[in-house]
Backbone as CSV, one residue per row, in Angstrom:
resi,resn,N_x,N_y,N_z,CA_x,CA_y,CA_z,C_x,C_y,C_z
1,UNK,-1.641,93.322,98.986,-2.767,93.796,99.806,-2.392,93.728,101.285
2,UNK,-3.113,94.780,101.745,-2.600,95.150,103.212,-3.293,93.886,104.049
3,UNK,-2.903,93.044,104.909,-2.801,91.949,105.617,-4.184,92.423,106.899
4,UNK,-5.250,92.947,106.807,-5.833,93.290,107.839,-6.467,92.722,108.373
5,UNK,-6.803,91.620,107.631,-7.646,90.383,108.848,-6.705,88.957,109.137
6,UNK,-5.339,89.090,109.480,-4.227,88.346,109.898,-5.159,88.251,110.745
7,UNK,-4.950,86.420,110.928,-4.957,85.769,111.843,-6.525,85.655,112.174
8,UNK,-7.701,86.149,111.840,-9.053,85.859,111.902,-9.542,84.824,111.065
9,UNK,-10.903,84.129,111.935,-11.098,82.831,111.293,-12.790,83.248,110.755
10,UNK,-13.115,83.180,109.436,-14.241,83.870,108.907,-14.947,82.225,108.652
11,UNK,-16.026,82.135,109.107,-16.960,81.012,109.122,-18.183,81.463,107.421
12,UNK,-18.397,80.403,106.681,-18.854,81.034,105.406,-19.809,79.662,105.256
13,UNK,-21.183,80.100,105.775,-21.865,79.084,105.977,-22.446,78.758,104.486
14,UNK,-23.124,78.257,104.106,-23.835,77.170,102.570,-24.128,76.184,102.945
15,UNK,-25.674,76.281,102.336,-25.959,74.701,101.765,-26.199,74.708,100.171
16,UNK,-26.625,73.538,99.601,-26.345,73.242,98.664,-27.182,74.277,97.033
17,UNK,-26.662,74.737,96.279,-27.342,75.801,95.675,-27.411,77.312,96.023
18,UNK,-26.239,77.214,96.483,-25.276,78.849,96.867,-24.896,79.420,95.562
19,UNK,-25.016,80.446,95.423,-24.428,81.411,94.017,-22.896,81.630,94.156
20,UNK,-22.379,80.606,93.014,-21.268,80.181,93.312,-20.117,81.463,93.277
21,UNK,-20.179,82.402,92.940,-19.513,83.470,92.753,-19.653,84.746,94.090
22,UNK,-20.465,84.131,94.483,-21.149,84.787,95.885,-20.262,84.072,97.057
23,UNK,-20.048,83.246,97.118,-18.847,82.450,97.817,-17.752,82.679,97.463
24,UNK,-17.198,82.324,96.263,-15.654,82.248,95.152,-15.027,83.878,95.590
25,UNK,-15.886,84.905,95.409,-15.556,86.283,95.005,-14.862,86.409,96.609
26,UNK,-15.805,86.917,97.490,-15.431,87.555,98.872,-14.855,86.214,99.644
27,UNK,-14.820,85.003,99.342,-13.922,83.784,100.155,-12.430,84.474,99.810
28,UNK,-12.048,84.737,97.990,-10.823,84.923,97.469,-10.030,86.386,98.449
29,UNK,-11.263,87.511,98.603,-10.751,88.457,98.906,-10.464,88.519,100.840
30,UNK,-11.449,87.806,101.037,-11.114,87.627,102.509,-9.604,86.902,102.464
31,UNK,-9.230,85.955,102.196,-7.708,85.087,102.235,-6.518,86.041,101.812
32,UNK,-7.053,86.898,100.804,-5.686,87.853,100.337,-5.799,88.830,101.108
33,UNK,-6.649,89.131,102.036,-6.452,90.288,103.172,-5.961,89.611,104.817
34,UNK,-5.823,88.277,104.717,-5.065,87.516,105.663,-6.179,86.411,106.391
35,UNK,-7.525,86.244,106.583,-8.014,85.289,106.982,-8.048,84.047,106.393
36,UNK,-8.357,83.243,107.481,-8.916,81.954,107.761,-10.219,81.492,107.194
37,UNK,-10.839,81.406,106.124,-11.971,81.209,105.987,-12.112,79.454,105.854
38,UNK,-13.548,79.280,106.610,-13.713,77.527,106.209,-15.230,77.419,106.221
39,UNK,-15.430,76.575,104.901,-16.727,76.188,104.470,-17.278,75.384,105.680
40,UNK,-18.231,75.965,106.245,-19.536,75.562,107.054,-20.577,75.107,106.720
41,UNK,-21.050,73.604,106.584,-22.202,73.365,106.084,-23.174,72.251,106.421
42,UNK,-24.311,71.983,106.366,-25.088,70.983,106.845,-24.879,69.477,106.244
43,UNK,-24.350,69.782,104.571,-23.875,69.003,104.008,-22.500,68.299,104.232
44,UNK,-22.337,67.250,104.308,-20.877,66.770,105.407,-19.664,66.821,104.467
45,UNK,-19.435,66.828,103.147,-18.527,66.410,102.337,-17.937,67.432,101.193
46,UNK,-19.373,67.388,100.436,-18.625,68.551,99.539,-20.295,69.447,99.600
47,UNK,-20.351,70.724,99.111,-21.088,71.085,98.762,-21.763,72.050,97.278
48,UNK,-22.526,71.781,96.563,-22.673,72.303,95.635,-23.055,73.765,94.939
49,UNK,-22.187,74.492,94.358,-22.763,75.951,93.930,-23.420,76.010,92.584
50,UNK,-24.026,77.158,92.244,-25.031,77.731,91.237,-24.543,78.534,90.425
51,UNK,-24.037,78.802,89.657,-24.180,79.806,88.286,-25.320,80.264,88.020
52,UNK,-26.690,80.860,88.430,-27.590,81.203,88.735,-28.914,80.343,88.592
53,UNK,-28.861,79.573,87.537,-30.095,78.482,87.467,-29.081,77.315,86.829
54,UNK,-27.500,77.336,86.658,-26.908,76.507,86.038,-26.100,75.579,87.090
55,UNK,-25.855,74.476,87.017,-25.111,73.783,88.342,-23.304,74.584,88.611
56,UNK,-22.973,74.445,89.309,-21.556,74.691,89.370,-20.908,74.129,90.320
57,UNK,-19.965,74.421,90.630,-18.802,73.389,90.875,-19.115,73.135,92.787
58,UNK,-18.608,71.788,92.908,-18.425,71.461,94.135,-17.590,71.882,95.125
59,UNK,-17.946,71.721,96.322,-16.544,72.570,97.340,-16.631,71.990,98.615
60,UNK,-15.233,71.414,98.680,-15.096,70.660,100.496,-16.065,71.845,101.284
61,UNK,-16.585,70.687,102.177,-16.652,71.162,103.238,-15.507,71.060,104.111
62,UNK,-15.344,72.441,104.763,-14.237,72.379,105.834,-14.755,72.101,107.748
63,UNK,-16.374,72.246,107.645,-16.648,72.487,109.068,-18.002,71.892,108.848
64,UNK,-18.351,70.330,109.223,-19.951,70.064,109.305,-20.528,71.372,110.177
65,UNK,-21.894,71.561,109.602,-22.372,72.373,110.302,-22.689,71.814,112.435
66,UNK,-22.609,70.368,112.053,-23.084,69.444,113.330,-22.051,69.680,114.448
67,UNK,-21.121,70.268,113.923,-19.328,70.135,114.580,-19.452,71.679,114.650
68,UNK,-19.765,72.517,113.940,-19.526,73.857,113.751,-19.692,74.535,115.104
69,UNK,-18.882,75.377,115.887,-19.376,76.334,116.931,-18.801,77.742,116.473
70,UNK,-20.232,78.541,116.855,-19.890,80.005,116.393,-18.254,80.832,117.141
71,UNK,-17.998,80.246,118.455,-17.625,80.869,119.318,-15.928,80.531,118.354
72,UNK,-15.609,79.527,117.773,-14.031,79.609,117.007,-13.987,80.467,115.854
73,UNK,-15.142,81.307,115.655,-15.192,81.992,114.540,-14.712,83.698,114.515
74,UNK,-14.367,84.538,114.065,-14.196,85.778,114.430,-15.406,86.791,113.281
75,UNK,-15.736,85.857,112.384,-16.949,86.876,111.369,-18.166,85.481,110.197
76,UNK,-18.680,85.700,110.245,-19.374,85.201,109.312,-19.844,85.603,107.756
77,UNK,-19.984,84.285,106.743,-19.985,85.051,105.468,-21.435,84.521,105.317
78,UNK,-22.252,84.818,104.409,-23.769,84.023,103.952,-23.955,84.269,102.528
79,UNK,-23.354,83.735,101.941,-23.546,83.759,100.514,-25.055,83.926,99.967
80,UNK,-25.613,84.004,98.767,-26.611,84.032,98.363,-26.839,82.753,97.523
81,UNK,-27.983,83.321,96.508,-28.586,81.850,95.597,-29.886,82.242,96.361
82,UNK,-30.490,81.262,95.627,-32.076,81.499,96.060,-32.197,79.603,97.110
83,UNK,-31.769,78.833,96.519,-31.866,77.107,97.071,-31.137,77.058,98.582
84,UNK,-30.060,77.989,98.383,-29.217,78.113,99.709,-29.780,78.341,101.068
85,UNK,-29.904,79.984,101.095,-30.374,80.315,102.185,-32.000,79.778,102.473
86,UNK,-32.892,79.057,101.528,-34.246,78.783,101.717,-34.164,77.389,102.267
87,UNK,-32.966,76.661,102.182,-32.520,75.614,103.079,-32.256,75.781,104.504
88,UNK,-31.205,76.638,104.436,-30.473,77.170,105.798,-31.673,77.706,106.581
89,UNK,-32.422,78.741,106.424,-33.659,79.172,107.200,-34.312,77.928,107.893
90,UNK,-34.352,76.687,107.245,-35.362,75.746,107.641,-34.349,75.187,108.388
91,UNK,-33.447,75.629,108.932,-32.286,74.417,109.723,-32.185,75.110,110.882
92,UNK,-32.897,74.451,112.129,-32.505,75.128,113.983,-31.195,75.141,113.433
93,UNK,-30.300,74.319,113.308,-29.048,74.419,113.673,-28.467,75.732,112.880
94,UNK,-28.421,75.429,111.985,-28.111,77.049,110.957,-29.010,78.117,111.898
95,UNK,-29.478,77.909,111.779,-30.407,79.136,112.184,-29.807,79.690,113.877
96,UNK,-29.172,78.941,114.625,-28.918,79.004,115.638,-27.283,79.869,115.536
97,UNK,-26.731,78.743,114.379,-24.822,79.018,114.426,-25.567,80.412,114.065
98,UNK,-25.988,81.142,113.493,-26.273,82.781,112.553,-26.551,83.418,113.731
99,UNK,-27.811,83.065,114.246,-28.084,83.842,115.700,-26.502,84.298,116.670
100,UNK,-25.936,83.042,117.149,-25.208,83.333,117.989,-23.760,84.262,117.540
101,UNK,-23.780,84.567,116.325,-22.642,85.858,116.052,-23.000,87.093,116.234
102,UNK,-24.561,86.798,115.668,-25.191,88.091,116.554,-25.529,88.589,118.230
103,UNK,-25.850,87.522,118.428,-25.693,87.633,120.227,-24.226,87.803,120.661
104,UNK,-23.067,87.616,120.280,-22.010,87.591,120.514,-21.501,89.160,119.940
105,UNK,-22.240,89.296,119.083,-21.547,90.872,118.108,-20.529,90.908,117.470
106,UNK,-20.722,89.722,116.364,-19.171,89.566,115.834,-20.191,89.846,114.613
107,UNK,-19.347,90.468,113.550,-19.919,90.869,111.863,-19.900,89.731,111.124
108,UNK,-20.817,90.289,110.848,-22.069,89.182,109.483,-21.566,89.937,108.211
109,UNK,-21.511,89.210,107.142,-21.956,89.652,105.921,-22.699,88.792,105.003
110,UNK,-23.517,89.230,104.341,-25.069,88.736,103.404,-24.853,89.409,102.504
111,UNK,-24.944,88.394,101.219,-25.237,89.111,100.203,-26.488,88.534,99.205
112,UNK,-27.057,89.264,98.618,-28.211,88.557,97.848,-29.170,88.134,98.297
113,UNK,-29.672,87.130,98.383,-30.472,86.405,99.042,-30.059,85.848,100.653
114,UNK,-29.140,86.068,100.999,-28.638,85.714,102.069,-29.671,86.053,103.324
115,UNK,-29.462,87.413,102.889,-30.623,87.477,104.511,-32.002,87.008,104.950
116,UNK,-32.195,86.379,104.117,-33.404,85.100,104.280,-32.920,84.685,105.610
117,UNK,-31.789,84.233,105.634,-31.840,83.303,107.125,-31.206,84.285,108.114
118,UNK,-31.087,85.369,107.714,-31.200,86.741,108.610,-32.378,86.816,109.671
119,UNK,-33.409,86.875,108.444,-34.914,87.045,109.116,-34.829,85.701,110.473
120,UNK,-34.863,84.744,109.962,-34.997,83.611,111.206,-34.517,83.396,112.070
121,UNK,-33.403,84.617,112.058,-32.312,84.457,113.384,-33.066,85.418,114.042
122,UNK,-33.395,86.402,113.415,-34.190,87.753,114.053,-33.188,88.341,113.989
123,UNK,-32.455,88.187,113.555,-31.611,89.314,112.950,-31.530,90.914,112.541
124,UNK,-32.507,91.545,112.312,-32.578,92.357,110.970,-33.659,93.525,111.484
125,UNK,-34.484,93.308,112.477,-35.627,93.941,113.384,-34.242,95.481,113.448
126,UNK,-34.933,96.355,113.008,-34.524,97.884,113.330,-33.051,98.177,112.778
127,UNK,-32.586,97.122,111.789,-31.530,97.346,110.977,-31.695,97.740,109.646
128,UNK,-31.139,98.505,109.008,-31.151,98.974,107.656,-30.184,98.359,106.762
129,UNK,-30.855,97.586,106.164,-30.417,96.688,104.763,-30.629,96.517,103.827
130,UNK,-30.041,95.511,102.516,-30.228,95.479,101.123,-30.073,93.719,101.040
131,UNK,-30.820,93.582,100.150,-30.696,92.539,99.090,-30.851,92.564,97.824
132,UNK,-31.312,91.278,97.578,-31.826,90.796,96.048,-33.246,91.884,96.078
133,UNK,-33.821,92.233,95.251,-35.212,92.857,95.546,-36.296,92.092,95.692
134,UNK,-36.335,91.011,95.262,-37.646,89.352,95.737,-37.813,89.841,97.219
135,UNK,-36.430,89.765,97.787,-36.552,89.424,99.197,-37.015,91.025,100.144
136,UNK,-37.244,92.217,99.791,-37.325,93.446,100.029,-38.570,93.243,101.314
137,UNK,-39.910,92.773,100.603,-41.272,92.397,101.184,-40.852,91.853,102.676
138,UNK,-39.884,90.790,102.494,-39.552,90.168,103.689,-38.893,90.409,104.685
139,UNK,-38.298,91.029,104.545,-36.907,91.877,105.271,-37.400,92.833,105.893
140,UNK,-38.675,94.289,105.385,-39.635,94.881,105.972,-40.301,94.027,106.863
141,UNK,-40.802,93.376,106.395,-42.239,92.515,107.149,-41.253,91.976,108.530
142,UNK,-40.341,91.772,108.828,-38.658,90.927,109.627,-38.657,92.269,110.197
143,UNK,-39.180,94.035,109.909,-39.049,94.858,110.773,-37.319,95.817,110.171
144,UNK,-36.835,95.245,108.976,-35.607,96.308,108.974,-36.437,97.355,108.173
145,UNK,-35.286,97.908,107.525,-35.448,99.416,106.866,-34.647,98.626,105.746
146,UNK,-35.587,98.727,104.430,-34.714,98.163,103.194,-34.147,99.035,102.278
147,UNK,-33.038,99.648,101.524,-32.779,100.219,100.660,-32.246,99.825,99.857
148,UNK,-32.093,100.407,98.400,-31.854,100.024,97.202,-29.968,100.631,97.104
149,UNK,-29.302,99.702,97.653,-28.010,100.646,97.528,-27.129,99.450,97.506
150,UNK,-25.861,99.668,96.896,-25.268,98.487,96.397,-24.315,97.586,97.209
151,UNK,-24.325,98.567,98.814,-23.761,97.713,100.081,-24.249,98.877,101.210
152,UNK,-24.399,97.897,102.126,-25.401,98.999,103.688,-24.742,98.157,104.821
153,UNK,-23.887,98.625,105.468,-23.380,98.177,107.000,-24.314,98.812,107.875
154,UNK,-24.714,98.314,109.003,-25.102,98.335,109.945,-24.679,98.341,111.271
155,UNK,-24.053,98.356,112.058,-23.202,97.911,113.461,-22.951,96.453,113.517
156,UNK,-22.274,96.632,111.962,-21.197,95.198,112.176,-22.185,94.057,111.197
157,UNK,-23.385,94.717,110.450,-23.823,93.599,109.266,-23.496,94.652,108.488
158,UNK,-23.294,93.712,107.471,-23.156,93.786,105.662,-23.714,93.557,105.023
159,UNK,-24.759,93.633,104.115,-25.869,93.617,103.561,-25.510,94.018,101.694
160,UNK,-26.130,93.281,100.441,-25.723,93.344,99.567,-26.831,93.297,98.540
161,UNK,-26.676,93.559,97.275,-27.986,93.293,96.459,-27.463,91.950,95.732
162,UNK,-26.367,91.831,94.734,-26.363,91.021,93.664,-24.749,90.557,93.636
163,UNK,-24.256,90.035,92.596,-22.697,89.999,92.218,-22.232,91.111,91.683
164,UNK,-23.208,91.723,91.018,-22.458,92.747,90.314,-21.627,93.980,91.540
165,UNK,-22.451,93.756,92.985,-21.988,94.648,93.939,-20.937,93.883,94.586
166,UNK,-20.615,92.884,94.302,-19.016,92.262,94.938,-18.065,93.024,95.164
167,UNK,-17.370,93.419,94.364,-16.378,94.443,94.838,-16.453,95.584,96.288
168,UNK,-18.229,95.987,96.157,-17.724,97.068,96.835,-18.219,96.248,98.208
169,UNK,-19.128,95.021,98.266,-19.439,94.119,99.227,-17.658,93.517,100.063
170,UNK,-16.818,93.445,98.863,-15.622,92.915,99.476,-14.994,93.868,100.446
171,UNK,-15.376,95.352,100.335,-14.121,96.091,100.601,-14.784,96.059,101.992
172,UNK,-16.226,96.753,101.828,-16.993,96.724,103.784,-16.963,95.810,104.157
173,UNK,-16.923,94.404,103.967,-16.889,93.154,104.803,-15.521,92.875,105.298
174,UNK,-14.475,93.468,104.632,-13.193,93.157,104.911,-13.197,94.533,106.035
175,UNK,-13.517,95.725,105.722,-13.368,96.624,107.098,-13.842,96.556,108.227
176,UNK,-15.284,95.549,107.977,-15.967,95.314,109.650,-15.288,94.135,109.951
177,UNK,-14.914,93.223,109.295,-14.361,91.865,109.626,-13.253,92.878,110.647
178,UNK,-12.489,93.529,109.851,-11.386,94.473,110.426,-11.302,94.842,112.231
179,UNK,-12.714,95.538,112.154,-12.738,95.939,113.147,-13.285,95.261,114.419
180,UNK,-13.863,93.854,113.982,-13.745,92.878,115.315,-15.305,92.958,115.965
181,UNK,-15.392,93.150,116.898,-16.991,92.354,117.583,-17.469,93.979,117.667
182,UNK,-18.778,93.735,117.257,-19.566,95.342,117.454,-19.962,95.084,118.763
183,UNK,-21.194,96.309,119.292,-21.983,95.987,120.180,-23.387,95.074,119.856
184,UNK,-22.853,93.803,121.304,-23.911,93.101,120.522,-25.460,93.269,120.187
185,UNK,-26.160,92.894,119.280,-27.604,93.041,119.275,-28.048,91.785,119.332
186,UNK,-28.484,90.970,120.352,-29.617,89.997,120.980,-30.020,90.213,119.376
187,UNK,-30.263,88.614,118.973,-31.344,88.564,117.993,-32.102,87.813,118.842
188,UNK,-33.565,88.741,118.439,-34.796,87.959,118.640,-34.715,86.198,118.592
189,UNK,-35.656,86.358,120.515,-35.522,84.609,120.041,-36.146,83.525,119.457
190,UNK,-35.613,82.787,118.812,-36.698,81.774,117.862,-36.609,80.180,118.299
């Protein structure tokens, strides 16, 4: 595989009850296209993933979220799960590291449930995106444009419904990762 994100450092935030394949899948494909990825999390040690309502496996943390600064990062990942991001939303600090890639204009990618803590960054106001469909109501009501499509970039977000859209979630997150800082969009402040 062609080496296109040599030398970029992809920040892949979680807390505990992340859809473990939602991490595993696009962590694997980001590293074989040349980045840096390191687990970001509120949890200091290891943190725990989901097989969807089933427990799954543990995973160093590489970056307390307490230590974490957006600015050593070159892209962000936000896995899904439903326990994950409904944590992360309730965290200033999460909620802040998410904001500031967007104030900065470096690419996001969300998949699933992820953009839950989209909304709290203010993220998502006049952007056109996808998720899980639970989260559709919310994401409108947050002011985007929601569609039913199995990956939606935006000026530098990535937006996803499920696992089954991994693949094609891997290939656009690896091309905006690619292409480096959009123009930024100020997220709304919270």
């Amino acid at each position: 595989m062609e080496k296109r994100l040599e030398g970029k450092r992809v920040a892949i935030l979680v807390a505990d009850g992340f859809e473990q394949v939602e991490l595993t899948g696009p962590k694997e494909a980001l590293e074989e296209a040349g980045a840096q990825t390191h687990i970001v999390s509120p949890v200091e040690e290891e943190v725990a993933g989901w097989h969807h309502y089933d427990a799954g496996d543990l995973f160093p943390v590489d970056v307390p979220l307490a230590e974490a600064d957006a600015e050593e990062f070159d892209a962000l990942l936000l896995p899904g799960g439903v326990a994950n991001p409904d944590q992360l939303r309730m965290n200033p600090e999460a909620v802040a590291f998410v904001k500031a890639f967007f104030d900065a204009g470096k690419p996001v990618a969300a998949i699933c449930h992820g953009p839950w803590t989209l909304i709290e960054a203010g993220a998502v106001k006049g952007r056109t995106v996808t998720s899980w469909p639970s989260i559709k109501t919310d994401l409108i009501n947050a002011g985007a444009k929601w569609v039913d499509e199995q990956v939606v970039t935006d000026n530098g977000l990535v937006t996803s419904r499920n696992p089954d859209d991994i693949p094609a979630f891997n290939d656009k997150m690896i091309e905006e990762f690619a292409e480096g800082t959009h123009r930024a969009q100020k997220a709304a402040g919270k």
